[in-house]
C-alpha positions, 0 to 999 in steps of 0.5 A: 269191062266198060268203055270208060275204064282203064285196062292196065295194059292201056293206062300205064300199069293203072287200074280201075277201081272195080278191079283193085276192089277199092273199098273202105279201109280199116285204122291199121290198113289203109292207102295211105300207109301203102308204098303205092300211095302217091298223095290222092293217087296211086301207082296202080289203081287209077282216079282219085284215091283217098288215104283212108280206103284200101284195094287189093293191090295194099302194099304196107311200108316196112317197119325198119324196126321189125328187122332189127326184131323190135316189134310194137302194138298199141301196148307196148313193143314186145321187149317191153311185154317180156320184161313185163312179164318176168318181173310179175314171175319173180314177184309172184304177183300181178303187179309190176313192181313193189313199194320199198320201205326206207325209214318209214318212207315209201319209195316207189323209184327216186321218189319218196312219199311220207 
């Protein structure tokens, strides 16, 4: 190790970056979504830390909503893609969810279309 780097026992529980292997971060893991992230800097990793890398010692915050069992992606929670999928079963088909026919209107939800 070179002289100029921090060990962790000698920098207050930091580290340098060679040793956290702090690298480019990706868009759904990054410092700073980490518990560890401190605006420009870090608990653990010593120097200057920019929100869009990531080390070894990634720490994510919890989704308070995933202990209740309600989980989300970029499409949608998974509640929503069940219910999504039970309605395709009962109508046997790909779509969602039928036009209904009033007095020769088409009704797609409170709204009606000459």
């Amino acid at each position: 190790m070179a002289m100029n780097e921090p060990d962790a026992d000698d920098a207050g529980g930091t580290m340098s970056k060679e040793q956290a292997q702090y690298r480019n971060g990706n868009p759904l893991k990054h410092c700073g979504l980490c518990r560890n992230y401190q605006g420009d800097s870090c608990k653990i990793v010593a120097g200057s830390i920019s929100p869009y890398m990531i080390s070894n010692e990634y720490n994510p915050h919890t989704n308070p909503l995933q202990a209740q069992g309600i989980t989300f992606s970029l499409h949608g929670s998974e509640v929503w893609r069940k219910k999504r999928e039970a309605r395709r079963q009962e109508t046997g088909k790909g779509s969602v969810g039928k036009a209904k026919q009033a007095k020769g209107k088409t009704r797609i939800g409170k709204q009606s279309y000459d």
